[in-house]
VEXZA-717117 format. One record per residue (C-alpha): x, y, z; residue number from 0. Coordinates in nm, 2 decimals. Example, Ala and Ser with C-alpha at 12.3 -4.5 7.8 and 13.67 -1.06 7.14 Angstrom:
# VEXZA-717117
<<1.23, -0.45, 0.78>, 0>,
<<1.37, -0.11, 0.71>, 1>,
END
This chain:
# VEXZA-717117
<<-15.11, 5.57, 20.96>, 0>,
<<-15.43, 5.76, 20.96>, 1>,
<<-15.25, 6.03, 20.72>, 2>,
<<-15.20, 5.73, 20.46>, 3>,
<<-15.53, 5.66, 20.48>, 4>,
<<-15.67, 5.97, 20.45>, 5>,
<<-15.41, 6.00, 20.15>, 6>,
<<-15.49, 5.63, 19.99>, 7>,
<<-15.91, 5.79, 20.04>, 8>,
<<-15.85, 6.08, 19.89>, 9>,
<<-15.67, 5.92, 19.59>, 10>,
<<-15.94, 5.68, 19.51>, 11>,
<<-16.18, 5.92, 19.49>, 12>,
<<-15.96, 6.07, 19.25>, 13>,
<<-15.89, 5.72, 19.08>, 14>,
<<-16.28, 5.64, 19.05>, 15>,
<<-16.39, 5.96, 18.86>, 16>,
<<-16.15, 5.93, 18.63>, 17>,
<<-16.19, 5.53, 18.55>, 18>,
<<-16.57, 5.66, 18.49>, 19>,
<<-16.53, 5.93, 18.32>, 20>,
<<-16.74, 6.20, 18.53>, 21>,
<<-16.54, 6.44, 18.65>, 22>,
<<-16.62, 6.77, 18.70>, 23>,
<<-16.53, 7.13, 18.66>, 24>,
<<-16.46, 7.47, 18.81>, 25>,
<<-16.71, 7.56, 19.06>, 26>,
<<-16.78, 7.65, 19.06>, 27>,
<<-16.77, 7.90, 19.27>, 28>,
<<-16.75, 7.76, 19.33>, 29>,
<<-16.79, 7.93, 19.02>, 30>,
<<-16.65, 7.92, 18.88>, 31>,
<<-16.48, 7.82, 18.72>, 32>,
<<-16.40, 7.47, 18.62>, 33>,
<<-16.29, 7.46, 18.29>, 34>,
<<-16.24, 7.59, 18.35>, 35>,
<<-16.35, 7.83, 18.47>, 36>,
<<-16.54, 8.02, 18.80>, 37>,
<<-16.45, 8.00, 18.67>, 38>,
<<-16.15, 7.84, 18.51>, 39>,
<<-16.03, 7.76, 18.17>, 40>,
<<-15.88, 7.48, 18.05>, 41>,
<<-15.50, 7.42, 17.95>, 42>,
<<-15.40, 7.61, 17.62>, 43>,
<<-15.36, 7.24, 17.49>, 44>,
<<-15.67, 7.13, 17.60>, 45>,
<<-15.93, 7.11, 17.31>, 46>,
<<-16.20, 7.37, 17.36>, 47>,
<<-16.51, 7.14, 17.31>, 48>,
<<-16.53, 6.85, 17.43>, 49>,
<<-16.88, 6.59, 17.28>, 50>,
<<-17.03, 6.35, 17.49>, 51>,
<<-17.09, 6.04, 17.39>, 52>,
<<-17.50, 6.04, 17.40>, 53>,
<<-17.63, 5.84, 17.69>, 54>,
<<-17.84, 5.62, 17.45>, 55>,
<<-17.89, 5.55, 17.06>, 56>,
<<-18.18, 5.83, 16.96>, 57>,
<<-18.44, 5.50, 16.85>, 58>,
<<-18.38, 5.32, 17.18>, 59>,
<<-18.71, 5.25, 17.38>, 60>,
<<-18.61, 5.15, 17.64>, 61>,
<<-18.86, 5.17, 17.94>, 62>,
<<-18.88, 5.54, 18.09>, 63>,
<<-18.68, 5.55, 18.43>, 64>,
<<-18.85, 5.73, 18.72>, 65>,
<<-19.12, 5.78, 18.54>, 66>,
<<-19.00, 6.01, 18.26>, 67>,
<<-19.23, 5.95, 17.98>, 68>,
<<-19.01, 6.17, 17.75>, 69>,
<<-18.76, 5.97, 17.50>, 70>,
<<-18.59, 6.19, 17.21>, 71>,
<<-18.28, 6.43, 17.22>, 72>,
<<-18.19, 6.67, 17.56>, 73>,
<<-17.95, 6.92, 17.48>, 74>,
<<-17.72, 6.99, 17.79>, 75>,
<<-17.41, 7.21, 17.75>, 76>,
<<-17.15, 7.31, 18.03>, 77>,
<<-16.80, 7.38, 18.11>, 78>,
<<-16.72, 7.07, 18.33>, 79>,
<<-16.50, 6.91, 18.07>, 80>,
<<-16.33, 6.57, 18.20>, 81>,
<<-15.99, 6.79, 18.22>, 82>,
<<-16.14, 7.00, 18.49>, 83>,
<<-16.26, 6.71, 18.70>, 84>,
<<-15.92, 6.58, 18.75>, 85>,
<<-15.88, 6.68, 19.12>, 86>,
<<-16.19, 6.98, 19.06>, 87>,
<<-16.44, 6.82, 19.35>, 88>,
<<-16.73, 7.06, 19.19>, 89>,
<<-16.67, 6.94, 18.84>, 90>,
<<-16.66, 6.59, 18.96>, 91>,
<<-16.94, 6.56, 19.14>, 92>,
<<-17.15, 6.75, 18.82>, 93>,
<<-17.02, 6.47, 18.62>, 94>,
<<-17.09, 6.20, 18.82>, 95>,
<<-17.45, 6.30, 18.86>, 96>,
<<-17.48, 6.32, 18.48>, 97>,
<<-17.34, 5.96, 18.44>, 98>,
<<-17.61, 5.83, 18.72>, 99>,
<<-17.89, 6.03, 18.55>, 100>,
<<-17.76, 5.87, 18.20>, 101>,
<<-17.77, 5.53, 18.34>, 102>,
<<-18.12, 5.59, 18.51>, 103>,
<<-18.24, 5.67, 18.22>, 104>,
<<-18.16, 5.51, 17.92>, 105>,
<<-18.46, 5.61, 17.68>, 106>,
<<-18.32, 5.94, 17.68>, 107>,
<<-18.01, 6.06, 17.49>, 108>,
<<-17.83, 6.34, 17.67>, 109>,
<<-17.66, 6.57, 17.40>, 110>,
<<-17.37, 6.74, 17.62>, 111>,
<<-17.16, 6.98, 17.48>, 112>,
<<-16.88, 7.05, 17.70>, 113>,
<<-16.65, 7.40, 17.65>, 114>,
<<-16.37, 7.52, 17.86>, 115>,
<<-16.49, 7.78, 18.09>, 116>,
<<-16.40, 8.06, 17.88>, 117>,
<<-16.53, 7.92, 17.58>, 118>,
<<-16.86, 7.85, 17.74>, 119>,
<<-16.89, 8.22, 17.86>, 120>,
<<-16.86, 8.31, 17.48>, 121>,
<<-17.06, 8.03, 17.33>, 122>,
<<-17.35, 8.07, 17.58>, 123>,
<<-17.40, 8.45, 17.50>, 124>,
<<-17.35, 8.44, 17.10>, 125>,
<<-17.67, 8.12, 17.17>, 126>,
<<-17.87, 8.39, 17.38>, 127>,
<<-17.84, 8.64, 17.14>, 128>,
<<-17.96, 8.42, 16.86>, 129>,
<<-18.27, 8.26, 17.12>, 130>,
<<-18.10, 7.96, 17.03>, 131>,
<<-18.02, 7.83, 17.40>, 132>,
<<-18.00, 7.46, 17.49>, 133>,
<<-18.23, 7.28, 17.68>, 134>,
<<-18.08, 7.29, 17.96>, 135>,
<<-17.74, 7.48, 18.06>, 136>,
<<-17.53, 7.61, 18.32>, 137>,
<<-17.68, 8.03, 18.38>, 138>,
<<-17.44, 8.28, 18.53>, 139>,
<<-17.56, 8.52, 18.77>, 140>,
<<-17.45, 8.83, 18.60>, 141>,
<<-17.67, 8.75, 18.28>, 142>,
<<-17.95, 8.64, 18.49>, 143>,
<<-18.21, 8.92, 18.49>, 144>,
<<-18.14, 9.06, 18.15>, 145>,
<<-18.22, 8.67, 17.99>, 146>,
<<-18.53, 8.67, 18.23>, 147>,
<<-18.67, 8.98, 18.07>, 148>,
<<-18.60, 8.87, 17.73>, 149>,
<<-18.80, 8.56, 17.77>, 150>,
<<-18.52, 8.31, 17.71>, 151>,
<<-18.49, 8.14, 18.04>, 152>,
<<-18.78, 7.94, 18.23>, 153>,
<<-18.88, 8.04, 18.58>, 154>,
<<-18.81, 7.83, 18.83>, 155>,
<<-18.97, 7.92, 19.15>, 156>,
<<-19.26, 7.71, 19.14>, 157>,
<<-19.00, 7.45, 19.03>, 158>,
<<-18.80, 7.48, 19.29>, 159>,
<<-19.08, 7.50, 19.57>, 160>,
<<-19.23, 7.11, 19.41>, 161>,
<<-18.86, 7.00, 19.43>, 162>,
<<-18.82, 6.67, 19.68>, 163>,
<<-18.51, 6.84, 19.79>, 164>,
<<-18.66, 7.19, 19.87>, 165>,
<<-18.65, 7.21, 20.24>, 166>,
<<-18.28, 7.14, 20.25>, 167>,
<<-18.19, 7.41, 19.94>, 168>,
<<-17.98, 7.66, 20.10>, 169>,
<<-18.17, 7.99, 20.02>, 170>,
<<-17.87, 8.27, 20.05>, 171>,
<<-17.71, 8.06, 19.71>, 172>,
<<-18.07, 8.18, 19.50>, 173>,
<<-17.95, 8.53, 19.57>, 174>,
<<-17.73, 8.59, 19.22>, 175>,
<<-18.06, 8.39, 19.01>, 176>,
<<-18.35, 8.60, 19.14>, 177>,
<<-18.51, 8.89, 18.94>, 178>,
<<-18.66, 9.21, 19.17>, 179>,
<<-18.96, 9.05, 19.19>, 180>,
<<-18.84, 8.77, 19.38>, 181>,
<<-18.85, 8.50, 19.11>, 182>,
<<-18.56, 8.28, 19.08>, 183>,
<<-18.44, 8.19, 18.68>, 184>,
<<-18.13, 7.91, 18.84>, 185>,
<<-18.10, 7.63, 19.06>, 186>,
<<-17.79, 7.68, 19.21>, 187>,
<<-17.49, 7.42, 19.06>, 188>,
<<-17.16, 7.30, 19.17>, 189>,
<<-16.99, 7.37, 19.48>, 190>,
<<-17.03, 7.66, 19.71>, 191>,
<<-16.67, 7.78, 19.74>, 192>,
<<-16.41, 8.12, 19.75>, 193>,
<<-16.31, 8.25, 19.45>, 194>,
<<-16.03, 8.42, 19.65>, 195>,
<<-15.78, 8.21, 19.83>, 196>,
<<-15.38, 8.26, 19.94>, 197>,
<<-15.29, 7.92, 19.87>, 198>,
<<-14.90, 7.95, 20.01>, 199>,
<<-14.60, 7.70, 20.12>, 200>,
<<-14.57, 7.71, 20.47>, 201>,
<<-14.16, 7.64, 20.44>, 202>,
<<-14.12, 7.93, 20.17>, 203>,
<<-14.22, 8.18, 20.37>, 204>,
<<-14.09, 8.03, 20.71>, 205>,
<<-13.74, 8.06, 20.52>, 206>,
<<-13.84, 8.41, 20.43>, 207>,
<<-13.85, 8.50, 20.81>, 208>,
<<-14.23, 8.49, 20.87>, 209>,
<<-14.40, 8.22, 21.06>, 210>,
<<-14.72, 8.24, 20.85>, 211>,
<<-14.84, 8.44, 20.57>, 212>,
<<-14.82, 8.77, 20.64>, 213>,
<<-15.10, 8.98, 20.81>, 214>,
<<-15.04, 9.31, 20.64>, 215>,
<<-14.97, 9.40, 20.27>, 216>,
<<-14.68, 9.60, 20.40>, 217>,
<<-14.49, 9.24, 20.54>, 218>,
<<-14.60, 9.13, 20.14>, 219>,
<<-14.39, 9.39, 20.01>, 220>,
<<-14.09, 9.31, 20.26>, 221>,
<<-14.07, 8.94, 20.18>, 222>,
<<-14.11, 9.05, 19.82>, 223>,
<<-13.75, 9.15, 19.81>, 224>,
<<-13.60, 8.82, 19.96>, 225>,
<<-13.81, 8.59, 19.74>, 226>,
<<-13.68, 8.78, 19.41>, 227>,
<<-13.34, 8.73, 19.53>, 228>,
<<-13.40, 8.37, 19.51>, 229>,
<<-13.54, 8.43, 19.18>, 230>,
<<-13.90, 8.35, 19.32>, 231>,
<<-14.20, 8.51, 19.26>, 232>,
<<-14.38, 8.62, 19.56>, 233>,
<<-14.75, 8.55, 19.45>, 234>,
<<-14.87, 8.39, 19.15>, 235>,
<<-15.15, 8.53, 18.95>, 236>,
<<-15.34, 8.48, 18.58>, 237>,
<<-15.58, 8.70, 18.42>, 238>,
<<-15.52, 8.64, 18.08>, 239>,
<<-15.88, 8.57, 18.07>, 240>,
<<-15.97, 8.90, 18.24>, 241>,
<<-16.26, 8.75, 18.44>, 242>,
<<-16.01, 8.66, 18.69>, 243>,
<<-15.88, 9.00, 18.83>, 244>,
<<-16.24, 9.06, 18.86>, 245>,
<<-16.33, 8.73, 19.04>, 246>,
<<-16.06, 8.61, 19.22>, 247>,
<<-15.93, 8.97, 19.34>, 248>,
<<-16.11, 9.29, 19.30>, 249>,
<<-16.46, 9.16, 19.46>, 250>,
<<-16.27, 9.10, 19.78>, 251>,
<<-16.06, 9.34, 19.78>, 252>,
<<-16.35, 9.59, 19.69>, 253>,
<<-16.52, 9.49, 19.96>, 254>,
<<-16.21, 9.53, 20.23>, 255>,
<<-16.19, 9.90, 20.08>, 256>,
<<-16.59, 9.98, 20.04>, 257>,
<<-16.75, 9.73, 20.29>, 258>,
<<-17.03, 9.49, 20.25>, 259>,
<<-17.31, 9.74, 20.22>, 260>,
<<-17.14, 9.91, 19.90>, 261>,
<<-17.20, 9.64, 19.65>, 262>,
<<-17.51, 9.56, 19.79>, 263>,
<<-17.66, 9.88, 19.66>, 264>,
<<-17.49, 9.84, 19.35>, 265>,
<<-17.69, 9.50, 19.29>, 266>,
<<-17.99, 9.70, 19.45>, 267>,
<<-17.95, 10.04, 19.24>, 268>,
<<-17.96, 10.17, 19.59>, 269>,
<<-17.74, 10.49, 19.51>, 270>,
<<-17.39, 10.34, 19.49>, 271>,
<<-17.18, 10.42, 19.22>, 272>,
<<-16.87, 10.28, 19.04>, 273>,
<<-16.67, 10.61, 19.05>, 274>,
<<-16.78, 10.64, 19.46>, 275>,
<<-16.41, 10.74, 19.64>, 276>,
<<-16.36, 10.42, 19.82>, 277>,
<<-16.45, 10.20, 19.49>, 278>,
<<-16.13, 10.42, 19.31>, 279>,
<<-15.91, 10.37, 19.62>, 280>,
<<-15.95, 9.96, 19.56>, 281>,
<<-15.86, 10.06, 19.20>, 282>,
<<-15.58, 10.23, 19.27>, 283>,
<<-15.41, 9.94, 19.53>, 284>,
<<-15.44, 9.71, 19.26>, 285>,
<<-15.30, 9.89, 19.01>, 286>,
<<-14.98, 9.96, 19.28>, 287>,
<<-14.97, 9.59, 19.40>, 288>,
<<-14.94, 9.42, 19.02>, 289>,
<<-14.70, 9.71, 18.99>, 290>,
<<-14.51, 9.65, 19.30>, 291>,
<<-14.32, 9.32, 19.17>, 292>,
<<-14.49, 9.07, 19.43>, 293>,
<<-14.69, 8.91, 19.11>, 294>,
<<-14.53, 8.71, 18.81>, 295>,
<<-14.45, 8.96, 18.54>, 296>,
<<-14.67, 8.76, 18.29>, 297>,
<<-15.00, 8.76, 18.52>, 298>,
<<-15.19, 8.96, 18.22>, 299>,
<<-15.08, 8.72, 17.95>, 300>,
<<-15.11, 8.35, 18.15>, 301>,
<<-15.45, 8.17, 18.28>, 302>,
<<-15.53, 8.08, 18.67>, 303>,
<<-15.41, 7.74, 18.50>, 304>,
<<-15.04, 7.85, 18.44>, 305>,
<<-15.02, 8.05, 18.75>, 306>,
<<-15.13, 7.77, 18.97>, 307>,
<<-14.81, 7.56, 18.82>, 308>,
<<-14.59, 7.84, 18.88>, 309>,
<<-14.72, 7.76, 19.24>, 310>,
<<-14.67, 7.36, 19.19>, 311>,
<<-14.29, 7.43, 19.07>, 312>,
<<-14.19, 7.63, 19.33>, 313>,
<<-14.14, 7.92, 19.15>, 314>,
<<-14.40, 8.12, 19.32>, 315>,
<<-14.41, 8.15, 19.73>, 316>,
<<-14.78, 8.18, 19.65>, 317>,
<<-15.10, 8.16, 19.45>, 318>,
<<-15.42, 8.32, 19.45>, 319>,
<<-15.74, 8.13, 19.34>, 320>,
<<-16.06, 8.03, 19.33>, 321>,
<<-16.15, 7.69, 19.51>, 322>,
<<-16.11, 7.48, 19.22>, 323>,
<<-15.75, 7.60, 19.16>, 324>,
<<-15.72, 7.46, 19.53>, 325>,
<<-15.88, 7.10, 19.44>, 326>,
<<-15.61, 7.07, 19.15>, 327>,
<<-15.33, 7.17, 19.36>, 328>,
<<-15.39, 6.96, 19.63>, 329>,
<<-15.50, 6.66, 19.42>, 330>,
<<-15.12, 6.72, 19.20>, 331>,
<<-14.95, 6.76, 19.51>, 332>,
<<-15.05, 6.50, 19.66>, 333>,
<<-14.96, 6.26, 19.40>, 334>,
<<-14.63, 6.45, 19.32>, 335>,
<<-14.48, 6.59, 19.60>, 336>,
<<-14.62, 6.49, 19.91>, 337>,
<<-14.36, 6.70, 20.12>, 338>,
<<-14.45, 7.06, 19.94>, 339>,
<<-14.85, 6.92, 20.00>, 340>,
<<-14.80, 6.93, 20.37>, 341>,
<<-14.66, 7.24, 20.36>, 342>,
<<-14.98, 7.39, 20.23>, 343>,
<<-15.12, 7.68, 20.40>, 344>,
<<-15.45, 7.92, 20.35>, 345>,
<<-15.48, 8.33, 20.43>, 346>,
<<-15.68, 8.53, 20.33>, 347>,
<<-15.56, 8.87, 20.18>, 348>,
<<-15.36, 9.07, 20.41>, 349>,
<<-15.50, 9.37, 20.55>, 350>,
<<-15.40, 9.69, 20.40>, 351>,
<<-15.39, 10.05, 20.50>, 352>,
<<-15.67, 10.26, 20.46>, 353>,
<<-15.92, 9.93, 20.36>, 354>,
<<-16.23, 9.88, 20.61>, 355>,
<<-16.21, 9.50, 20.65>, 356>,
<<-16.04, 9.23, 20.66>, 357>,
<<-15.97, 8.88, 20.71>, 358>,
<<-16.20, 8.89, 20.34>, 359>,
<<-16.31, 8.66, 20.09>, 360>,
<<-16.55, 8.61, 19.83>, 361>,
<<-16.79, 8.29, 19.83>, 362>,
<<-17.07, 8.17, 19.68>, 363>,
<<-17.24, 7.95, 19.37>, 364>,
<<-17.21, 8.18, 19.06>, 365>,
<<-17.39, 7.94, 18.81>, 366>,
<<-17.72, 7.77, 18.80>, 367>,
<<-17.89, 7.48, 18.63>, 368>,
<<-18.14, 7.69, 18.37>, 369>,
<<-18.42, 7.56, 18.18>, 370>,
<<-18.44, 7.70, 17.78>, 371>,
<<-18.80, 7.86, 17.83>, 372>,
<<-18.92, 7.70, 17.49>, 373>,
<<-18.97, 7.42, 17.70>, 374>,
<<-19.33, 7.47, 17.82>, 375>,
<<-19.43, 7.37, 17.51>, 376>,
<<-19.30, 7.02, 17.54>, 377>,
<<-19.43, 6.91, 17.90>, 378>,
<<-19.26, 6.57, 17.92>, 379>,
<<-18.94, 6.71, 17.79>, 380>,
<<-18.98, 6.95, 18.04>, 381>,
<<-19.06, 6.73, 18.27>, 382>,
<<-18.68, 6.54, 18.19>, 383>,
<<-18.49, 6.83, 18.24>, 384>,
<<-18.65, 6.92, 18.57>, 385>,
<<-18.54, 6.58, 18.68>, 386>,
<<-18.22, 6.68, 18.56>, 387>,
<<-18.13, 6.98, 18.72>, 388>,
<<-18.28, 6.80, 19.04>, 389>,
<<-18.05, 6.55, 19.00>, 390>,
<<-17.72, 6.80, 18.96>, 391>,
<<-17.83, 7.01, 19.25>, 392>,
<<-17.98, 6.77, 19.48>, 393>,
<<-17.86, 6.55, 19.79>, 394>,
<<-17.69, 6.32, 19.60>, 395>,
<<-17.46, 6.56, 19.42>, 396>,
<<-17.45, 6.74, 19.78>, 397>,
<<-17.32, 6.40, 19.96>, 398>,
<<-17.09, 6.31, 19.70>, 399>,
<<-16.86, 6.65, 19.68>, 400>,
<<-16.88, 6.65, 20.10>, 401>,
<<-16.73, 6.29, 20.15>, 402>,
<<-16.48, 6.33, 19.90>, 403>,
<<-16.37, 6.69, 19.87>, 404>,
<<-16.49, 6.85, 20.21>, 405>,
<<-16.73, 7.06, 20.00>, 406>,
<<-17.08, 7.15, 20.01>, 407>,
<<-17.35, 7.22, 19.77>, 408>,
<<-17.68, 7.39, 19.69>, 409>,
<<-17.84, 7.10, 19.97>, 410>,
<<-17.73, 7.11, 20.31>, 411>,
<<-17.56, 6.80, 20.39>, 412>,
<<-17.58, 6.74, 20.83>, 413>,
<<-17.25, 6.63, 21.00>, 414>,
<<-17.02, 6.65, 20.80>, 415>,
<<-16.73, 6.42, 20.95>, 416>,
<<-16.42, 6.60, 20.86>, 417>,
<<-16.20, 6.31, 21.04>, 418>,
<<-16.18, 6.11, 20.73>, 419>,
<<-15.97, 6.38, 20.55>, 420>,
<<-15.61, 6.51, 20.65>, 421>,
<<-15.50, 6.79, 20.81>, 422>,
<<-15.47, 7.02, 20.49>, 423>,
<<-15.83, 6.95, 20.39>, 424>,
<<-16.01, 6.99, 20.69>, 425>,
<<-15.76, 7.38, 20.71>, 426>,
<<-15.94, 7.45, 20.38>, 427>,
<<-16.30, 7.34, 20.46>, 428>,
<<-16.25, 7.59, 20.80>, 429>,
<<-16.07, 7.85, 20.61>, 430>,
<<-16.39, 7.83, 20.37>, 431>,
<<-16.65, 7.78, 20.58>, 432>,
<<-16.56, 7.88, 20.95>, 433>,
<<-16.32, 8.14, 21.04>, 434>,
<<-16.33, 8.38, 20.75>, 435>,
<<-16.56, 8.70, 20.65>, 436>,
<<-16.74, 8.57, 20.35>, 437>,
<<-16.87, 8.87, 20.11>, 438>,
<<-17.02, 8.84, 19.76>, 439>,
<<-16.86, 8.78, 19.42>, 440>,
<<-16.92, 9.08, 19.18>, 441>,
<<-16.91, 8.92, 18.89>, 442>,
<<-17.22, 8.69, 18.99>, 443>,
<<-17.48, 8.97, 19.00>, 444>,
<<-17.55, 9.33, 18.81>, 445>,
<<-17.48, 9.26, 18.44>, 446>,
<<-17.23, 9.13, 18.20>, 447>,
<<-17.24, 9.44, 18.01>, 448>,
<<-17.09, 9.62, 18.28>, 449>,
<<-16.86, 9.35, 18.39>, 450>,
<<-16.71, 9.33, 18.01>, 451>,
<<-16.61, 9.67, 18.04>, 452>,
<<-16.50, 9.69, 18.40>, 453>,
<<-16.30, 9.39, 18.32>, 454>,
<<-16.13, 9.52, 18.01>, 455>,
<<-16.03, 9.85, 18.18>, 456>,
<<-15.94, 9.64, 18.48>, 457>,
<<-15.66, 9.46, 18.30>, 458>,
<<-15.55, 9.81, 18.13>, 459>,
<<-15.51, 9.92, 18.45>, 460>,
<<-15.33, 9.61, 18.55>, 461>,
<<-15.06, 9.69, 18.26>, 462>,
<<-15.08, 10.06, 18.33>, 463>,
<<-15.25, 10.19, 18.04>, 464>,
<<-15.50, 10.36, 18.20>, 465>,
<<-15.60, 10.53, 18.52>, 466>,
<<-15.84, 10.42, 18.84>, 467>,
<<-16.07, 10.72, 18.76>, 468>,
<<-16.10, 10.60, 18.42>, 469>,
<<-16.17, 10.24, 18.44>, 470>,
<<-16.47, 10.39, 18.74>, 471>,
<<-16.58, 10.64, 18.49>, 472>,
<<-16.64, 10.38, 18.19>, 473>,
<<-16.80, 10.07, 18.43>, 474>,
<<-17.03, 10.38, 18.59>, 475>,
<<-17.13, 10.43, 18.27>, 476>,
<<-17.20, 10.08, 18.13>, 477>,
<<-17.38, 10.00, 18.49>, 478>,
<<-17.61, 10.32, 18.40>, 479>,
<<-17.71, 10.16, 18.02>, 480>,
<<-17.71, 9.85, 18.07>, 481>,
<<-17.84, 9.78, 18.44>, 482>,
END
């Protein structure tokens, strides 16, 4: 009885930000992706922008709300389109806190412009390049400090310390949005979640022989052989978008090879370097493992999207993700096939030989709620889009995505009561938050300079058109021009 419930809750969550219109994207962590993003993208089919109906005729005058005196146009643009809300808790929540805002305050009209995720990463640099930013928009972590020194994006430290909602920020998520001198250019948006997740079926793997996923790369590589005899792939896997290798793989398993302090100095320009020995060793295992036959043959040439259905069908044992691929899986399953949901287990990567750590994965908030720095010259539009940004990143948006999803946000949220959700969500809000070594996602800091070439090489390698010690030598190189 109480697993219907949780069921029947979980569904009318779903059900409610769909009738309204405000769901929300790829963390989003997380990230990414929603859209989709962290990021994810959106479904090949899915139109690649997406134009809000404005929140109120341009001539309205209605009474300001909250005591926003501004009442014209605010330019907004994001990646949480209302595909990658469906069952996306991050992208949910971020629409649901525009829709309130637009309700609260009629006398302004809210321009959104919505991409997909990878659209959005294009869109938003071709803007910066041309100073042509919106008023307000989601900032990624990577482009942070080289935006800041160009002037394009407002600082927001003394914004942030005036915020009602400051004392329950959660510092360690400013980390990706600060420059060296310890001002901070993002509010931190969307959910707080991995961008690396084993997302596996429990009964696959038990008919494989093994009780739970497997601990050791090595046990990967034997059940390998019995799933392609059932004409299974072993793990499913998308990087058409190249981000993803990057994302949702090498930053952990970087870190199990080089350890935590390693990319630290990277970010730091502490003396680490790209072509360092244990950076090439985590090269070279990924270049063996998508040559060893575990992943889908198409993983260079399909989206996180695609992969995740390969998952869905049944004809992967398992997928790897980001958190938002996990909110769509469980959200489809659970409407679909409620037999494969409960049969839903989490790992982390397995530990493999010659790697430092493990029990690994990569968490954090890679996109923040920036101001266009143009705005100081308009103090109550300013003032709107400070409001704004409070509004996406504050307790409400915080509450929302932890009684519904099990997730949390920038704002801490006390006591969170896991006993309203079923077994398989509170596994994935322990698995996220509790009993695994969190460590940082690369592509959320340094430069995206750097991560455009260390991603390109990185799917070369991937196909086997290049070499470890080649796709080290060429990010070395970018990180040393461009960072």
């Amino acid at each position: 009885m109480k697993k219907k419930l949780v069921s029947m809750l979980l569904a009318s969550a779903m059900v409610a930000s769909m009738l309204t219109g405000c769901g929300g994207g790829s963390d989003d962590a997380g990230s990414t992706p929603a859209a989709e993003t962290e990021t994810p993208a959106a479904d090949a089919e899915t139109p690649a922008a997406e134009e809000e109906a404005p929140a109120a005729d341009a001539e309205t005058e209605a009474p300001a709300a909250d005591g926003l005196a501004y009442t014209g146009d605010l330019n907004l643009m994001h990646y949480s389109t209302s595909e990658e809300s469906e069952g996306n808790g991050g992208s949910d929540g971020f629409r649901t806190m525009i829709a309130e805002w637009k309700e609260a305050n009629p006398n302004i009209n809210l321009v959104e412009n919505v991409l997909a995720n990878d659209e959005y990463k294009t869109q938003i640099a071709t803007l910066a390049a041309a100073d042509d930013l919106p008023d307000v928009f989601l900032l990624q972590g990577m482009n942070t400090k080289a935006w800041a020194e160009q002037g394009l994006v407002m600082d927001l430290t003394d914004i942030i310390a005036q915020s009602p909602y400051a004392a329950d920020y959660q510092e360690a998520y400013y980390t990706p949005f600060k420059t060296a001198d310890g001002k901070v250019y993002g509010l931190p948006a969307l959910t707080g979640g991995t961008c690396t997740v084993v997302v596996y079926d429990k009964q696959m793997w038990k008919d494989a022989g093994f009780d739970s996923f497997p601990a050791t790369w090595d046990e990967v590589l034997t059940a390998k052989d019995y799933f392609s005899g059932e004409g299974i792939d072993t793990i499913a896997f998308g990087n058409s978008g190249k981000w993803q290798a990057n994302s949702c793989f090498m930053s952990t398993i970087g870190t199990m090879f080089t350890g935590k302090e390693w990319f630290q100095s990277i970010i730091d320009k502490g003396g680490a370097a790209f072509t360092d020995d244990d950076q090439v060793a985590a090269l070279k295992f990924a270049q063996d493992a998508f040559n060893s036959g575990v992943f889908n043959a198409d993983f260079n040439a399909v989206s996180n999207e695609d992969a995740r259905e390969y998952y869905i069908a049944g004809d992967a044992a398992a997928f790897i993700g980001g958190n938002w691929d996990v909110s769509y899986i469980m959200a489809t399953l659970l409407e679909a096939d409620e037999e494969k949901y409960n049969n839903i287990g989490f790992a982390t990567f397995p530990s493999i030989e010659g790697a430092k750590m493990s029990n690994v994965q990569n968490i954090g908030m890679g996109y923040g709620m920036a101001i266009n720095a143009k705005l100081a010259d308009d103090p109550d539009k300013l003032a709107a889009a400070i409001d704004l940004i409070y509004k996406l990143t504050g307790p409400d948006f915080s509450n929302f995505v932890a009684s519904n999803y099990a997730l949390g946000g920038l704002t801490a949220v006390d006591n969170v009561d896991l006993s309203a959700f079923d077994q398989i969500t509170q596994d994935f809000y322990n698995w996220s938050y509790v009993d695994t070594e969190p460590c940082e996602i690369y592509d959320s800091y340094v430069s995206s300079a750097v991560w455009d070439v260390y991603n390109t090489g990185l799917q070369d390698l991937l196909n086997g058109d290049t070499d470890a010690e080649t796709v080290a030598a060429d990010a070395q190189a970018s990180y040393e021009a461009n960072y």
